[in-house]
PyMOL Python script that loads the backbone (N, CA, C, O; Angstrom):
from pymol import cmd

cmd.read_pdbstr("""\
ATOM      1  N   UNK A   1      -5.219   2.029  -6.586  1.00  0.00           N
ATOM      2  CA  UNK A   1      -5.027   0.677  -7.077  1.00  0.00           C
ATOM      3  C   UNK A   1      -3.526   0.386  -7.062  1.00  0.00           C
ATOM      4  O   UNK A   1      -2.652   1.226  -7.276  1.00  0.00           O
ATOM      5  N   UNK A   2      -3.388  -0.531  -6.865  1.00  0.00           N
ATOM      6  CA  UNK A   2      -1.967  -1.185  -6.411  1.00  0.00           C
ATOM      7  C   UNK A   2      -1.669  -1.300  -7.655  1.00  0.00           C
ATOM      8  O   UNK A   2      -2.530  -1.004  -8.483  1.00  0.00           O
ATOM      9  N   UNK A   3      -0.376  -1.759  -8.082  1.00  0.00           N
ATOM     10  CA  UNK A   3       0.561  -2.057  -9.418  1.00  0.00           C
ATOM     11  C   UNK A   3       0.456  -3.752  -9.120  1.00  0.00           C
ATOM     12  O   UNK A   3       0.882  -4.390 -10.083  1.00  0.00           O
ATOM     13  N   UNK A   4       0.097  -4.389  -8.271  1.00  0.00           N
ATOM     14  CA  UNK A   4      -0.081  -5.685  -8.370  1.00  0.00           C
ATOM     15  C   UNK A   4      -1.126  -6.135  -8.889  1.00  0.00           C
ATOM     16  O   UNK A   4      -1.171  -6.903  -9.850  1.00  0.00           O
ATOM     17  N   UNK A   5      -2.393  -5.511  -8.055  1.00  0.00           N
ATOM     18  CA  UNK A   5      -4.148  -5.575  -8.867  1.00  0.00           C
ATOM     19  C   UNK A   5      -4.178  -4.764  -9.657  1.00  0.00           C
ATOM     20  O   UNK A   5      -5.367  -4.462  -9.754  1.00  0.00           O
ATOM     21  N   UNK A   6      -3.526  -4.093 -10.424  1.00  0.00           N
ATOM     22  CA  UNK A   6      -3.679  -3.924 -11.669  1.00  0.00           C
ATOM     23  C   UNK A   6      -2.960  -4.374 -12.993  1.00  0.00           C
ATOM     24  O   UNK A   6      -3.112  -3.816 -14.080  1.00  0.00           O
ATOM     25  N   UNK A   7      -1.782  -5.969 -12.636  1.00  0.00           N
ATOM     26  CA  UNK A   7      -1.086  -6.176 -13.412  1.00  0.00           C
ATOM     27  C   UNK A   7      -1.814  -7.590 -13.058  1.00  0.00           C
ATOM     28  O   UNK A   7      -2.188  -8.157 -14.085  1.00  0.00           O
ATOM     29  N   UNK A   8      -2.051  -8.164 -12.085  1.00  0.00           N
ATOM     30  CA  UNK A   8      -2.931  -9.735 -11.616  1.00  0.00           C
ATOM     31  C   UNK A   8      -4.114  -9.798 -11.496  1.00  0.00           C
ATOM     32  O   UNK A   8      -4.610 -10.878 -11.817  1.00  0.00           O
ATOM     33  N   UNK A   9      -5.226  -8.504 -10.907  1.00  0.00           N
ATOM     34  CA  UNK A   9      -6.318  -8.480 -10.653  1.00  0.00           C
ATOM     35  C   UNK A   9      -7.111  -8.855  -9.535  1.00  0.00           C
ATOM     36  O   UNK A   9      -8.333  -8.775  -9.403  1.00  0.00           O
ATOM     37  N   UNK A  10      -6.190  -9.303  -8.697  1.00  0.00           N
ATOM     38  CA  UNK A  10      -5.348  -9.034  -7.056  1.00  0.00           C
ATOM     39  C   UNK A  10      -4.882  -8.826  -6.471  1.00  0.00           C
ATOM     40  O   UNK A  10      -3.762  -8.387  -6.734  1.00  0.00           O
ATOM     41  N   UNK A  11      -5.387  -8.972  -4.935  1.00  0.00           N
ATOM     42  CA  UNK A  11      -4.529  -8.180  -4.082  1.00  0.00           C
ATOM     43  C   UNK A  11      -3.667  -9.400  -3.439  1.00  0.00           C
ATOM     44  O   UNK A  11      -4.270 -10.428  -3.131  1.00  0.00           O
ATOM     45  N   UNK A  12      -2.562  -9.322  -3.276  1.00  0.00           N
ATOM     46  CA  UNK A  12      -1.606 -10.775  -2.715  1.00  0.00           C
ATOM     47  C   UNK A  12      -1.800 -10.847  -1.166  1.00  0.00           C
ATOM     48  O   UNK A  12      -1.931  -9.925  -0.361  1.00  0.00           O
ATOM     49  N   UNK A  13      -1.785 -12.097  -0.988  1.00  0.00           N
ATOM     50  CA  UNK A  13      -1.943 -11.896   0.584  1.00  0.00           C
ATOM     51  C   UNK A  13      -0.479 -12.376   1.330  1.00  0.00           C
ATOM     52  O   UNK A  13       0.355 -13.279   1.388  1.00  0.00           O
ATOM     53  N   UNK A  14      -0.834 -11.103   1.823  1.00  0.00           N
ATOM     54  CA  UNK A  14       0.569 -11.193   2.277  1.00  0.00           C
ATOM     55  C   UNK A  14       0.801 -11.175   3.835  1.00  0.00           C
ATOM     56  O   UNK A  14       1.586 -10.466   4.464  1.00  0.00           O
ATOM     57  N   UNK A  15       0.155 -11.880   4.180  1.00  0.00           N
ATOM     58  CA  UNK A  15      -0.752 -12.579   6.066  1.00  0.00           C
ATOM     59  C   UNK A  15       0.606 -14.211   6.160  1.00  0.00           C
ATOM     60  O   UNK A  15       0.877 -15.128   5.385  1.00  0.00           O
ATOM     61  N   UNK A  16       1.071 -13.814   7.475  1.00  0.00           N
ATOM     62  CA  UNK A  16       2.129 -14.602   7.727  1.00  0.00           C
ATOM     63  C   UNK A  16       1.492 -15.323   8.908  1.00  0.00           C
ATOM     64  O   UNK A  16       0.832 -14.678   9.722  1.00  0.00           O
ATOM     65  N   UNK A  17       1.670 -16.665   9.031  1.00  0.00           N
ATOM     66  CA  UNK A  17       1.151 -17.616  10.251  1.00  0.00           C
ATOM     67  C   UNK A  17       1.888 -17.674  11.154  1.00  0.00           C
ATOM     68  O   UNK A  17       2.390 -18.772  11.396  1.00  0.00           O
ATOM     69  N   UNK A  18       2.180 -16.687  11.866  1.00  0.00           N
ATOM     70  CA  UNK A  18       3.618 -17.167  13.072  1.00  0.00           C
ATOM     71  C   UNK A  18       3.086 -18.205  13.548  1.00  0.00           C
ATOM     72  O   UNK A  18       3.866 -19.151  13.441  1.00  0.00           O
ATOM     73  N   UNK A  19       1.804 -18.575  14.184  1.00  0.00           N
ATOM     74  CA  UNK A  19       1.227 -19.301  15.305  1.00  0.00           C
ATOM     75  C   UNK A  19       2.026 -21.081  14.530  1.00  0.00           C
ATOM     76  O   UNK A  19       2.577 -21.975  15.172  1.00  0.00           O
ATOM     77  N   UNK A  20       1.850 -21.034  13.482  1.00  0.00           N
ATOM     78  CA  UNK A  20       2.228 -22.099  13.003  1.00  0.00           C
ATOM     79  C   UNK A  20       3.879 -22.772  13.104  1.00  0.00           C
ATOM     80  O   UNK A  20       4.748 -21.988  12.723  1.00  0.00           O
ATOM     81  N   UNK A  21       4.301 -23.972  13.522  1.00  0.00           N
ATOM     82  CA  UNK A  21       5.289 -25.031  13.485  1.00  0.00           C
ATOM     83  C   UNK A  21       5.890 -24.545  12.336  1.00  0.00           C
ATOM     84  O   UNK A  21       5.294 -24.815  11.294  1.00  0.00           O
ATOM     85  N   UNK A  22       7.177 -23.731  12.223  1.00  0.00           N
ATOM     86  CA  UNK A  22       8.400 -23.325  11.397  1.00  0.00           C
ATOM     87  C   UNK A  22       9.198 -24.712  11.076  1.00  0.00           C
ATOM     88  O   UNK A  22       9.344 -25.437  12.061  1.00  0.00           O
ATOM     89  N   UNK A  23       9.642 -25.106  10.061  1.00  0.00           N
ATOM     90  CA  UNK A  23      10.905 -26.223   9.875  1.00  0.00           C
ATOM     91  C   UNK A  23      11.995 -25.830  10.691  1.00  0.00           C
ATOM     92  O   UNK A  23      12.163 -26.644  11.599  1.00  0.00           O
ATOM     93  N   UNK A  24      12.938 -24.726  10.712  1.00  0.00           N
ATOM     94  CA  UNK A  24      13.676 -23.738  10.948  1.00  0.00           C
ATOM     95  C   UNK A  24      13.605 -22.379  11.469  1.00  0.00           C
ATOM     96  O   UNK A  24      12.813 -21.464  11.241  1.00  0.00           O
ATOM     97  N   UNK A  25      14.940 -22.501  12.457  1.00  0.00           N
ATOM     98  CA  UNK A  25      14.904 -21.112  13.058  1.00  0.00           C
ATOM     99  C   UNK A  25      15.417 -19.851  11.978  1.00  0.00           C
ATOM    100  O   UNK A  25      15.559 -18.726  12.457  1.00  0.00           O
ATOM    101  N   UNK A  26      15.679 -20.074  10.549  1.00  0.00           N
ATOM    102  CA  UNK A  26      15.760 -19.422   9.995  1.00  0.00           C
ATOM    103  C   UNK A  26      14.711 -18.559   9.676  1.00  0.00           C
ATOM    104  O   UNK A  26      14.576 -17.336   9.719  1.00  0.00           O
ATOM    105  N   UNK A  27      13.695 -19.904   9.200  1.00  0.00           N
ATOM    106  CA  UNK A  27      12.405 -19.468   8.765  1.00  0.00           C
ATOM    107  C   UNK A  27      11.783 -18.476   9.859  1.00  0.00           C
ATOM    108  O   UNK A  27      11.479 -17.285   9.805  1.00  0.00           O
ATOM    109  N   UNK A  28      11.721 -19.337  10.764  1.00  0.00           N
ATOM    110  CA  UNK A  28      11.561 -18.197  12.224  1.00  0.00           C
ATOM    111  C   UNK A  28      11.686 -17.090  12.588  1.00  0.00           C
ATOM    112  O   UNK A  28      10.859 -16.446  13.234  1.00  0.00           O
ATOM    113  N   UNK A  29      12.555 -16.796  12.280  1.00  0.00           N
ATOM    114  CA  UNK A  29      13.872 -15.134  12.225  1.00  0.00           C
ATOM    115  C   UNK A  29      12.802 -14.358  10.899  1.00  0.00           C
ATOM    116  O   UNK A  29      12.184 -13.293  10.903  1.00  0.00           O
ATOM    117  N   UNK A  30      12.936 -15.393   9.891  1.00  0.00           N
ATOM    118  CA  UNK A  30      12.310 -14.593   8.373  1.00  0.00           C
ATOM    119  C   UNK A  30      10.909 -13.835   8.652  1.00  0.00           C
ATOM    120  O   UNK A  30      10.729 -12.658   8.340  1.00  0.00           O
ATOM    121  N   UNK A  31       9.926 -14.661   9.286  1.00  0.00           N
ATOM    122  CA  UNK A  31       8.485 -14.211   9.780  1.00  0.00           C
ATOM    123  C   UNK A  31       8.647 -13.537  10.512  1.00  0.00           C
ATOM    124  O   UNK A  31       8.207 -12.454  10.126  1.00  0.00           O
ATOM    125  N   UNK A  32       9.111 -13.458  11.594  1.00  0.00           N
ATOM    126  CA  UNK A  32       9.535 -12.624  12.654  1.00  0.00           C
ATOM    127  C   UNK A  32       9.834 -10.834  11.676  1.00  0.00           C
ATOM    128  O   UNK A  32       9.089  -9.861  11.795  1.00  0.00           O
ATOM    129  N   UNK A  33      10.991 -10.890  10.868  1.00  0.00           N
ATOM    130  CA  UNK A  33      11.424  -9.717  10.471  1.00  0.00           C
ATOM    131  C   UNK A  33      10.159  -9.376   9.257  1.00  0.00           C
ATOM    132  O   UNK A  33      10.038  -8.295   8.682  1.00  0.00           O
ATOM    133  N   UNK A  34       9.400 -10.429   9.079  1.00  0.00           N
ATOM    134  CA  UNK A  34       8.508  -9.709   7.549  1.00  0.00           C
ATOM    135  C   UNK A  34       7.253  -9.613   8.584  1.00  0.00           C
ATOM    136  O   UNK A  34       6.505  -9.159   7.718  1.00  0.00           O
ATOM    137  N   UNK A  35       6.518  -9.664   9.596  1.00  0.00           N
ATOM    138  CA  UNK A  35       5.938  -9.199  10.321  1.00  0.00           C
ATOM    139  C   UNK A  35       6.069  -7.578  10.826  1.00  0.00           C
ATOM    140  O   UNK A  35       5.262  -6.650  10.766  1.00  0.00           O
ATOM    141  N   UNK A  36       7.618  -7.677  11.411  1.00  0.00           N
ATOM    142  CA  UNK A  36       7.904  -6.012  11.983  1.00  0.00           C
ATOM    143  C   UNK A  36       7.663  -5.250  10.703  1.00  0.00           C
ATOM    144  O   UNK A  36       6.924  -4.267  10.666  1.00  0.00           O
ATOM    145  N   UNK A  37       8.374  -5.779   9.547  1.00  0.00           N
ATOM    146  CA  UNK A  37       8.522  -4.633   8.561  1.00  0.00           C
ATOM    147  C   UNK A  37       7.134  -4.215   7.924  1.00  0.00           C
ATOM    148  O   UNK A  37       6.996  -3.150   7.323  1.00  0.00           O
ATOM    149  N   UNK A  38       6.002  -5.240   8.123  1.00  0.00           N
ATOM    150  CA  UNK A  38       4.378  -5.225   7.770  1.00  0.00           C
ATOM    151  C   UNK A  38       3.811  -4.058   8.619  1.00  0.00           C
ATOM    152  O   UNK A  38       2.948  -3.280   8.212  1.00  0.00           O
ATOM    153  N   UNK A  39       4.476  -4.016  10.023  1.00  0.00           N
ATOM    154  CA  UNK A  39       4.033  -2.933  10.571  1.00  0.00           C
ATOM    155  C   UNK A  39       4.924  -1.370  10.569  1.00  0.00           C
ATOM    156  O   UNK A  39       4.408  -0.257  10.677  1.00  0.00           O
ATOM    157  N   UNK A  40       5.991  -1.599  10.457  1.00  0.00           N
ATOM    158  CA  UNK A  40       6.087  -0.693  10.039  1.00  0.00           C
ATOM    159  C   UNK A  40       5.932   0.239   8.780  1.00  0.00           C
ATOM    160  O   UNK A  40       5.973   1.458   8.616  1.00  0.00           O
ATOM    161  N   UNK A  41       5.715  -0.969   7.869  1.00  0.00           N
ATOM    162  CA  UNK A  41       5.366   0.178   6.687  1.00  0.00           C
ATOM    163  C   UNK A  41       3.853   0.496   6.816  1.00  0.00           C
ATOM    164  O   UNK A  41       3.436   1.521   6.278  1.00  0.00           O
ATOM    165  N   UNK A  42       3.149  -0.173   7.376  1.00  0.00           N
ATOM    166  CA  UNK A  42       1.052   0.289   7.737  1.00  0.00           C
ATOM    167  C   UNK A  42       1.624   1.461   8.271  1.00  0.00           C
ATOM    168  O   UNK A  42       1.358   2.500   7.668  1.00  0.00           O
ATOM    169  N   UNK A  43       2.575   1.556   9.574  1.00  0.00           N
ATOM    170  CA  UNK A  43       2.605   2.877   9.972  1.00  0.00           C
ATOM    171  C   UNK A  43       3.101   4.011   9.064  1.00  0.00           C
ATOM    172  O   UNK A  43       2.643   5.154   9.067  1.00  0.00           O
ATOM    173  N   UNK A  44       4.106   3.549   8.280  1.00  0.00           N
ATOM    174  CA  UNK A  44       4.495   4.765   7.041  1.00  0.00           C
ATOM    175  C   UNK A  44       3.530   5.394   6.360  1.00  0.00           C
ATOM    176  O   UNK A  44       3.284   6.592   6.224  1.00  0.00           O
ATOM    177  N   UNK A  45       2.920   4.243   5.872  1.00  0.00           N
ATOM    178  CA  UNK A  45       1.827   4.395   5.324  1.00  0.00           C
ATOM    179  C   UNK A  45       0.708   5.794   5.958  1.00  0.00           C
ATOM    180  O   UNK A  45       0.539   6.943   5.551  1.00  0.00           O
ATOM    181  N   UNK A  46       0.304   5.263   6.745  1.00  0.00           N
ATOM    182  CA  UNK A  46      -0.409   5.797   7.498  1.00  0.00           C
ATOM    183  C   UNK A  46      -0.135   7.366   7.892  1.00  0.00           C
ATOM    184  O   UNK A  46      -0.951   8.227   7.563  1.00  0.00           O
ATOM    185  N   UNK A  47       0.889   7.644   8.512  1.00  0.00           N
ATOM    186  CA  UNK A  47       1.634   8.590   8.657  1.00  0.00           C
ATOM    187  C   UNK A  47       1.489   9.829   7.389  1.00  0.00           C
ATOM    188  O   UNK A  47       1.255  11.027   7.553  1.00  0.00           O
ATOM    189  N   UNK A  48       1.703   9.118   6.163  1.00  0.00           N
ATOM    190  CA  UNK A  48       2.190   9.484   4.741  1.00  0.00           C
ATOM    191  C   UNK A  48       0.573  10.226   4.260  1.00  0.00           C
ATOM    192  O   UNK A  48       0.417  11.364   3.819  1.00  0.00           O
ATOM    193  N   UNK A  49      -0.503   9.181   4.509  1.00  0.00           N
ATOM    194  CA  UNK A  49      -1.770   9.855   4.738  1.00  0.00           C
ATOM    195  C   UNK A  49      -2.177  10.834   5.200  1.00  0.00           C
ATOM    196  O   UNK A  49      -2.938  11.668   4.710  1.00  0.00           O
ATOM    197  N   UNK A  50      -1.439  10.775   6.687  1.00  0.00           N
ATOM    198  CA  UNK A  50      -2.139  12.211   7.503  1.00  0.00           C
ATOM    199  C   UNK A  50      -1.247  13.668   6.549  1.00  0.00           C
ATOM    200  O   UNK A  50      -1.710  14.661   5.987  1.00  0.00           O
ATOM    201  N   UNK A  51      -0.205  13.304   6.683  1.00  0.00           N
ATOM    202  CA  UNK A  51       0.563  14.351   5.969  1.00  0.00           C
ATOM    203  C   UNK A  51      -0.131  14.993   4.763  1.00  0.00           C
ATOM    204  O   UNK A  51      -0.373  16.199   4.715  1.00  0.00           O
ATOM    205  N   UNK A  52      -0.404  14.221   3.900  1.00  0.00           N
ATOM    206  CA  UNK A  52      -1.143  15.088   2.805  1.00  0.00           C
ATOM    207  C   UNK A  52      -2.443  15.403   2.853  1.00  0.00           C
ATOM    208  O   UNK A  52      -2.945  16.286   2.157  1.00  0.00           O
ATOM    209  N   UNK A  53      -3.253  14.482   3.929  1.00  0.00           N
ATOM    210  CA  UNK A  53      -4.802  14.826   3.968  1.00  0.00           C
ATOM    211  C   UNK A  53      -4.880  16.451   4.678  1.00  0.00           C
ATOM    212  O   UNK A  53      -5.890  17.090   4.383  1.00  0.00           O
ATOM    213  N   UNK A  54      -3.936  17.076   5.522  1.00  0.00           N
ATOM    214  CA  UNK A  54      -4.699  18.193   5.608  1.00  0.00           C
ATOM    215  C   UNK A  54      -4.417  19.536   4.573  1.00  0.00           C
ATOM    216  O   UNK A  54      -5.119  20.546   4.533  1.00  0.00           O
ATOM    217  N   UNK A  55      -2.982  19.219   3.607  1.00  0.00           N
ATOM    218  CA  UNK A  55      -3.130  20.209   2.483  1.00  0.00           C
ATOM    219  C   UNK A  55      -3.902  19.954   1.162  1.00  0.00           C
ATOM    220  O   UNK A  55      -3.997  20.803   0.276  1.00  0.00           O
ATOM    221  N   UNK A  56      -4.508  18.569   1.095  1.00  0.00           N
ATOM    222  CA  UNK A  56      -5.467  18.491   0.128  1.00  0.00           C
ATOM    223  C   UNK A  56      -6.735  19.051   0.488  1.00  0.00           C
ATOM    224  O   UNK A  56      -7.340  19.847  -0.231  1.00  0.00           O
ATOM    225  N   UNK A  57      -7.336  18.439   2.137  1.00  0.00           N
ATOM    226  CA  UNK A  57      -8.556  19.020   2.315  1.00  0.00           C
ATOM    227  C   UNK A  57      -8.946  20.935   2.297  1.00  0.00           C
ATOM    228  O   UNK A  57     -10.023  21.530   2.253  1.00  0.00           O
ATOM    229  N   UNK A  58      -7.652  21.380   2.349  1.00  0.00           N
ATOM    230  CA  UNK A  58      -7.804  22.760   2.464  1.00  0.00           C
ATOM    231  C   UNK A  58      -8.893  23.290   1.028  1.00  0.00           C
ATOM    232  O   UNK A  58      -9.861  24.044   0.929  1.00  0.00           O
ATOM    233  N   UNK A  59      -8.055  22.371   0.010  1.00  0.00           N
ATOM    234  CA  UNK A  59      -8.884  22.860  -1.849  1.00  0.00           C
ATOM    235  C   UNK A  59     -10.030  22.020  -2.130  1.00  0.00           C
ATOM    236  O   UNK A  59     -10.522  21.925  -3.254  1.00  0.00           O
ATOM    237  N   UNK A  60     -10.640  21.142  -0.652  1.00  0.00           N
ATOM    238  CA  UNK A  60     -12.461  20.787  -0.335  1.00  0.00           C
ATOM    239  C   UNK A  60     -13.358  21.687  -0.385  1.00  0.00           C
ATOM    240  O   UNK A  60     -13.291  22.657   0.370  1.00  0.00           O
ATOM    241  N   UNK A  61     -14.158  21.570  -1.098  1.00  0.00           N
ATOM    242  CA  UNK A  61     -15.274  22.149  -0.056  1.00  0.00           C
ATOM    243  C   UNK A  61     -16.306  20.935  -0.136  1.00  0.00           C
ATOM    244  O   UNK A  61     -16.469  20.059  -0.985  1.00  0.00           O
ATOM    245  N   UNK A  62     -17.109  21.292   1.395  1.00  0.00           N
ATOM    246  CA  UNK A  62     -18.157  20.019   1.941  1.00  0.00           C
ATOM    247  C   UNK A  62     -19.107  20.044   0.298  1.00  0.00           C
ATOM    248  O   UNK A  62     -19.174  20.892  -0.592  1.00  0.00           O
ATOM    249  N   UNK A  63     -19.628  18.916   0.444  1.00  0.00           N
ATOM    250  CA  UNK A  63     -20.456  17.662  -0.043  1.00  0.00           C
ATOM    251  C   UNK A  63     -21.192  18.700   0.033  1.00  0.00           C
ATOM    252  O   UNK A  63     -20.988  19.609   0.838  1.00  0.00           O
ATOM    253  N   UNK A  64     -22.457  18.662  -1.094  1.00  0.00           N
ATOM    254  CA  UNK A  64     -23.736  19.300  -1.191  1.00  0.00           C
ATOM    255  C   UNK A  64     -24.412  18.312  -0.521  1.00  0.00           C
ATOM    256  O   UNK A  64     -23.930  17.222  -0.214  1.00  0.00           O
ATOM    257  N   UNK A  65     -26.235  18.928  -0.145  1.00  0.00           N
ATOM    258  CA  UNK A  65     -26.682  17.915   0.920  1.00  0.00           C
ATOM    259  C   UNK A  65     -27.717  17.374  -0.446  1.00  0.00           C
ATOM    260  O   UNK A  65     -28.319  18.290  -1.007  1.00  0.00           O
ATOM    261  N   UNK A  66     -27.872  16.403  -0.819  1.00  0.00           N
ATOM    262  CA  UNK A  66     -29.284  16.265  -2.015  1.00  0.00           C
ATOM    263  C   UNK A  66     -30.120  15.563  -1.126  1.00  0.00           C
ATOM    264  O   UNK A  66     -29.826  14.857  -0.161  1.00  0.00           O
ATOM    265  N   UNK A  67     -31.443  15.935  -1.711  1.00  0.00           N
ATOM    266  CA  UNK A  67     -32.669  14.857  -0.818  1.00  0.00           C
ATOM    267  C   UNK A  67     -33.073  14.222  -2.281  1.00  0.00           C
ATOM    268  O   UNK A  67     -32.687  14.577  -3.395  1.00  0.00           O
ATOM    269  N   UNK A  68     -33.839  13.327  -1.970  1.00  0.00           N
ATOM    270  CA  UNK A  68     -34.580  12.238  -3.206  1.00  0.00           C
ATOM    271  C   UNK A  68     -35.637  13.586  -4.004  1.00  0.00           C
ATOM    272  O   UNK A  68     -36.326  14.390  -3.377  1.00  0.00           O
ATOM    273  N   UNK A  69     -35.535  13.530  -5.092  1.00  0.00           N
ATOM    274  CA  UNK A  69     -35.987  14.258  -6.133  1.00  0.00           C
ATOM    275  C   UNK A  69     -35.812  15.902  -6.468  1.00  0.00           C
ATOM    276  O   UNK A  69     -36.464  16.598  -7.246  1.00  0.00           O
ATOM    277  N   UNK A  70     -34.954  16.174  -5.797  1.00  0.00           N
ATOM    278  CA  UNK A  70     -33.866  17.094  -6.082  1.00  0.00           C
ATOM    279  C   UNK A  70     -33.154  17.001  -8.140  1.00  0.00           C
ATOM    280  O   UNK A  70     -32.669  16.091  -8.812  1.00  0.00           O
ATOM    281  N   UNK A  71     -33.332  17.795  -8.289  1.00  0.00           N
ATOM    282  CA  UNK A  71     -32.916  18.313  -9.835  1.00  0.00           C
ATOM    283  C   UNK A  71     -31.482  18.519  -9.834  1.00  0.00           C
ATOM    284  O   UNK A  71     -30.935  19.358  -9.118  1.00  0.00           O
ATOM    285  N   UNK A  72     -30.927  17.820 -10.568  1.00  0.00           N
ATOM    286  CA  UNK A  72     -28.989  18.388 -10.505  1.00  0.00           C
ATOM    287  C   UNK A  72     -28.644  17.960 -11.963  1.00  0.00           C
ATOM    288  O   UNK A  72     -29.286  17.218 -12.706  1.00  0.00           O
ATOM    289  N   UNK A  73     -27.323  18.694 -12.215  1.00  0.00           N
ATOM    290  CA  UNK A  73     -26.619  18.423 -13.826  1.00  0.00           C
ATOM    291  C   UNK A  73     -25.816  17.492 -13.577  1.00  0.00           C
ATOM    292  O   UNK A  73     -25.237  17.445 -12.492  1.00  0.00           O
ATOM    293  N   UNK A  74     -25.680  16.815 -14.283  1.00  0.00           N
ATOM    294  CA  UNK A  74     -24.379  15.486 -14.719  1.00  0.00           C
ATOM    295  C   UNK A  74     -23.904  15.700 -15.947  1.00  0.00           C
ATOM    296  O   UNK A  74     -24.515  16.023 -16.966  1.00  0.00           O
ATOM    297  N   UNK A  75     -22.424  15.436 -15.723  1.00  0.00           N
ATOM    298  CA  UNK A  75     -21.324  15.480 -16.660  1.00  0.00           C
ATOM    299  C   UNK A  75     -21.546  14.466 -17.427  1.00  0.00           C
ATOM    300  O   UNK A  75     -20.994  13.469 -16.963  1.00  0.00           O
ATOM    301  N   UNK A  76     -22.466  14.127 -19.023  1.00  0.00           N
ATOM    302  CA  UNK A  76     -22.515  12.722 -19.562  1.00  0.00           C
ATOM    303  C   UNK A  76     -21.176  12.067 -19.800  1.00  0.00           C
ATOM    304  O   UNK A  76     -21.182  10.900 -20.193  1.00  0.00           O
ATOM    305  N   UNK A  77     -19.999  12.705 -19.601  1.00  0.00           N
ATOM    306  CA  UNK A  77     -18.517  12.058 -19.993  1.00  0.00           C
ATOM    307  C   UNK A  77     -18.337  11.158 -18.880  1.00  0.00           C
ATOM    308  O   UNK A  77     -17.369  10.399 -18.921  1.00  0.00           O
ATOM    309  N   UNK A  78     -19.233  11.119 -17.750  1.00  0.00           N
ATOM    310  CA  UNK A  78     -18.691  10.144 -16.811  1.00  0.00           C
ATOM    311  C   UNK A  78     -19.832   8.980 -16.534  1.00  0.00           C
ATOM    312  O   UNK A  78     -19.963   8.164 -15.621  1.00  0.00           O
ATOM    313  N   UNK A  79     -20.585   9.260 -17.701  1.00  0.00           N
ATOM    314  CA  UNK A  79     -21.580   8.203 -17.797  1.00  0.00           C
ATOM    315  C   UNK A  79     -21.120   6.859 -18.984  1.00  0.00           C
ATOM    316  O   UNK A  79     -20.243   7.295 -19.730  1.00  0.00           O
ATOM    317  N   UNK A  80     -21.408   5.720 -19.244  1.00  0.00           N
ATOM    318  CA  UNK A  80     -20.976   4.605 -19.415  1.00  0.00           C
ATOM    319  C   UNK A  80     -21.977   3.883 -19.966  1.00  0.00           C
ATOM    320  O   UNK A  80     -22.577   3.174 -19.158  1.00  0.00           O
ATOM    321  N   UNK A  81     -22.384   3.835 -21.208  1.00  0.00           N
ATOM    322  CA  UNK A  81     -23.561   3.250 -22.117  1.00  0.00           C
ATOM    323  C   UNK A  81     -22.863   2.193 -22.942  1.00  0.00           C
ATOM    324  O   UNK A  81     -21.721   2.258 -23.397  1.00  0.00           O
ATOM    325  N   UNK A  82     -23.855   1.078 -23.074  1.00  0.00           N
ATOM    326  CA  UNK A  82     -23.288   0.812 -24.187  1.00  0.00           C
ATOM    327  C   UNK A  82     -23.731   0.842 -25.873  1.00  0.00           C
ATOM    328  O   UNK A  82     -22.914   0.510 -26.732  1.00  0.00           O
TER     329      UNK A  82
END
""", "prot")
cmd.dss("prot")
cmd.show_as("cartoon", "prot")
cmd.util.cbc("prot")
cmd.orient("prot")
């Protein structure tokens, strides 16, 4: 959860219209540079993912397989009554 949706209860959109009539070539320049930097941080991002997904998956182990009426224990602390 983001520090934004969890302080607003959304996610901001943060989707730029290049295709659209700018007032200014400032403005122009501005979309232009908050576009590149959109992709480059997905790629940081991304990157930042692979990096830790293969020393977390090491302390995995696979998913049990359950079929429908299979018997199993549950933790009631993660159950939610009111």
């Amino acid at each position: 959860m983001s520090f934004f949706f969890a302080n607003k209860g959304y996610h901001p959109d943060l989707q730029v219209q290049s295709t659209q009539e700018l007032p200014s070539q400032t403005a122009e320049t501005f979309t232009a540079n908050l576009e590149e930097m959109h992709r480059e941080l997905k790629w940081a991002i991304a990157k930042a993912q692979k990096c830790y997904q293969g020393p977390a998956d090491v302390h995995r182990s696979t998913a049990p397989t359950f079929k429908t009426g299979d018997s199993v224990y549950i933790l009631a602390k993660f159950i939610q009554t009111t």
